[in-house]
C-alpha positions as CSV (number, residue, x, y, z in Angstrom):
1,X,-12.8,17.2,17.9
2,X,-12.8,13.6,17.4
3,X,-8.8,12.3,16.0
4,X,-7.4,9.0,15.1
5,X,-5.1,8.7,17.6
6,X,-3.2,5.3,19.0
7,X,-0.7,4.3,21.2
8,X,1.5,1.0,19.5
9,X,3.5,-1.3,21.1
10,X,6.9,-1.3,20.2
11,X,8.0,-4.6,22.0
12,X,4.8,-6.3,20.6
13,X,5.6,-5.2,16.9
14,X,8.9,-6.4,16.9
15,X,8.2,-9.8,19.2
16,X,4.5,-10.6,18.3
17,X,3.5,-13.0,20.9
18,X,-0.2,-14.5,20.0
19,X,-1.3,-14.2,23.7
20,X,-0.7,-10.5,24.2
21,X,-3.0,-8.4,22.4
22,X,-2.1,-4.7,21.6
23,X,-2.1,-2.5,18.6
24,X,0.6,-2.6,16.7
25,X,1.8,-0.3,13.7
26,X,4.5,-0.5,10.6
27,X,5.7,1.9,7.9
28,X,5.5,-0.6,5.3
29,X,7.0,1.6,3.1
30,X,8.5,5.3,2.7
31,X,10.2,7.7,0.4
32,X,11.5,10.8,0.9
33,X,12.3,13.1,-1.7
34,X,14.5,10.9,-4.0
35,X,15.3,8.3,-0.9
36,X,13.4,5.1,-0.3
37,X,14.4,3.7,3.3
38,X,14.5,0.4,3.3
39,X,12.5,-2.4,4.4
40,X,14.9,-4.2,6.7
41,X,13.6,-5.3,10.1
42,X,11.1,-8.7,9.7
43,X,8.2,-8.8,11.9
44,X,5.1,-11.1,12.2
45,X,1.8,-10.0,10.7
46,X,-0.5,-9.9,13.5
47,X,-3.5,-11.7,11.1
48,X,-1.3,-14.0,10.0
49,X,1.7,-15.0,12.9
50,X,2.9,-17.4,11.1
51,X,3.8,-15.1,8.4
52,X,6.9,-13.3,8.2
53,X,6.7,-9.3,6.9
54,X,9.4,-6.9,6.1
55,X,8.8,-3.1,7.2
56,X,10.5,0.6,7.1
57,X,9.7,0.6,11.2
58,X,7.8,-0.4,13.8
59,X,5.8,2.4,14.9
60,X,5.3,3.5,18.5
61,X,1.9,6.0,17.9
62,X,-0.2,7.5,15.4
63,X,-2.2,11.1,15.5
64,X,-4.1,11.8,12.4
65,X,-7.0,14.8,13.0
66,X,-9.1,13.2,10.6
67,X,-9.6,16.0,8.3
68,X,-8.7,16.1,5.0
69,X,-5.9,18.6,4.7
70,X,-4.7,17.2,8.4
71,X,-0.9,15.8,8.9
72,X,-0.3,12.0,9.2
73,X,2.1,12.2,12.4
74,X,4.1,9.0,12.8
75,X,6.8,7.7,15.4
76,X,8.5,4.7,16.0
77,X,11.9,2.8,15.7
78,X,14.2,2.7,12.5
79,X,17.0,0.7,12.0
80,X,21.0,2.4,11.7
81,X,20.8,2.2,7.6
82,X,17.5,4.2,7.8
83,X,18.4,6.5,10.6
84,X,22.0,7.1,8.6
85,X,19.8,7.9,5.3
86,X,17.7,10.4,7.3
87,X,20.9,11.8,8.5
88,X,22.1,12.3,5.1
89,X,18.7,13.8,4.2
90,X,18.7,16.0,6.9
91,X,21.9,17.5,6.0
92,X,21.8,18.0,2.2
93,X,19.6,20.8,1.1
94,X,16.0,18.6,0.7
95,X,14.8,21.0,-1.6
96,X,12.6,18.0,-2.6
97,X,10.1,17.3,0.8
98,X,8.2,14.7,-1.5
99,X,6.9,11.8,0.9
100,X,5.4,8.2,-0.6
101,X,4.5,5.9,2.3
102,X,2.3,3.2,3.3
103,X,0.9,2.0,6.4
104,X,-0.6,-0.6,8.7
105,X,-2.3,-0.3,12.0
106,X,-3.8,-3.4,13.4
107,X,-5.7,-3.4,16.4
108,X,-7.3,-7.1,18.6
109,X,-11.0,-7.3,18.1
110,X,-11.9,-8.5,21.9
111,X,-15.2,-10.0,20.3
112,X,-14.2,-11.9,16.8
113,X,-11.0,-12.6,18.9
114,X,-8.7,-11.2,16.0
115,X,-6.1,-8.9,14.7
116,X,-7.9,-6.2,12.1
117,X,-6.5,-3.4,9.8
118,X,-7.5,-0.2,11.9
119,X,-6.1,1.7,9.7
120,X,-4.7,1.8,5.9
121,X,-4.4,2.5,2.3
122,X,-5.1,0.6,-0.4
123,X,-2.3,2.9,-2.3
124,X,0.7,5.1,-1.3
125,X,0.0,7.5,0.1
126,X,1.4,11.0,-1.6
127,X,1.9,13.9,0.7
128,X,4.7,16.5,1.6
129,X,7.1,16.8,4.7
130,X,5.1,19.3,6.9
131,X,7.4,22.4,8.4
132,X,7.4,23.6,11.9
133,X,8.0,26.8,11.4
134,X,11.1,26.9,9.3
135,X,11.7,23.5,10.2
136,X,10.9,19.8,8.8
137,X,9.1,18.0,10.5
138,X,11.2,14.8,10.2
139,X,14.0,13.3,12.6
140,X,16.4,10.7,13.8
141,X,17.4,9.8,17.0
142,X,21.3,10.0,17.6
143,X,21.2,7.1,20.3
144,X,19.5,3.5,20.3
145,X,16.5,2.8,21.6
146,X,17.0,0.5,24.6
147,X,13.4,-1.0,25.0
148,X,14.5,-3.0,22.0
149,X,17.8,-3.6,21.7
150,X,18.3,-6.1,18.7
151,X,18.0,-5.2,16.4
152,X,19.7,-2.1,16.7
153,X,16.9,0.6,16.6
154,X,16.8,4.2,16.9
155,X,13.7,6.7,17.4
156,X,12.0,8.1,14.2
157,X,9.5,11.1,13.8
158,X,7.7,12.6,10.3
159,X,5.0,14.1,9.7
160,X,2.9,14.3,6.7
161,X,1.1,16.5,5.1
162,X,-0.9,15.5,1.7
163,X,-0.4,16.3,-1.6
164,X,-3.3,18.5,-3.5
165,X,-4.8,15.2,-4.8
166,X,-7.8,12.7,-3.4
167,X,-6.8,9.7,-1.2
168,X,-8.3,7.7,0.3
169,X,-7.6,5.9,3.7
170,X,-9.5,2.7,5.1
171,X,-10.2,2.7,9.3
172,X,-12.1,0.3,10.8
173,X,-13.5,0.1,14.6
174,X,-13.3,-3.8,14.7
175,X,-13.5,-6.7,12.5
176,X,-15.8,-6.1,9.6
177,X,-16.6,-2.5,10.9
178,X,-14.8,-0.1,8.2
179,X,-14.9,3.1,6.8
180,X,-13.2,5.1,3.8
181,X,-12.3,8.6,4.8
182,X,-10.7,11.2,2.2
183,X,-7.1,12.2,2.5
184,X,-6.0,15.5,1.0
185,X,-8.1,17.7,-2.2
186,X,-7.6,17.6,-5.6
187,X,-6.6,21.5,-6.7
């Protein structure tokens, strides 16, 4: 069953060097319940190097199934304010499992010989912690990473779920080459 699956490099995501060429993935932005983590470590954009972005994390991989009612499962590297606000979500009640967050996956196009969005949304996207059994599907790490060890980073997994209403999510196979897939059903 074909899945939108992809491996990111951590390293490369927060030290973009223009002669290495690997995807690369951020949470540009997410809320949980009533939290918004904030956007506190600076990276490059990878189509524009020269140009300074500020994310929620650098991810390390992606699994999406591709169908519409499918979770969004992302992992990557937070810094201590975020992981300390997951901590603090993970310990009060979070009777509210209400996620907002946006995206970016770029990926090198070997024959335009440039960084593309593989994958992301015009819009937040609106979805729902998914439970693992009676669990949340959404963690910290309690140590620092150490493949990147400024600044100082932690391990990071949610995943996502949508919301009874139509999104839509852009992918692309290379430069140019995109598609529009639906996220989640209106009720």
């Amino acid at each position: 069953m074909p899945q939108f699956a992809r491996a990111l490099d951590v390293y490369q995501g927060f030290n973009f060097r223009k002669d290495k060429q690997t995807n690369i993935g951020f949470i540009n932005s997410l809320k949980i319940g009533t939290v918004t983590l904030a956007a506190d470590i600076t990276a490059k954009d990878p189509m524009a190097p020269t140009t300074d972005v500020t994310v929620v994390a650098v991810m390390s991989d992606f699994i999406w199934g591709l169908g519409v009612t499918d979770s969004l499962s992302l992992n990557g590297q937070i810094c201590l304010p975020n992981k300390q606000s997951i901590g603090g979500l993970l310990l009060s009640d979070l009777s509210n499992v209400a996620v907002e967050v946006q995206l970016t996956i770029y990926e090198y196009d070997a024959l335009q010989k440039k960084y593309f969005k593989s994958f992301c949304s015009d819009a937040v996207l609106k979805g729902l912690v998914e439970k693992n059994g009676g669990d949340l599907a959404l963690e910290a790490a309690d140590d620092p990473s150490q493949e990147i060890q400024s600044p100082k980073n932690f391990a990071f997994t949610i995943s996502v779920k949508p919301e009874p209403l139509s999104q839509t999510i852009n992918l692309a196979v290379g430069d140019g080459k995109n598609f529009v897939k639906q996220w989640g059903i209106t009720s």
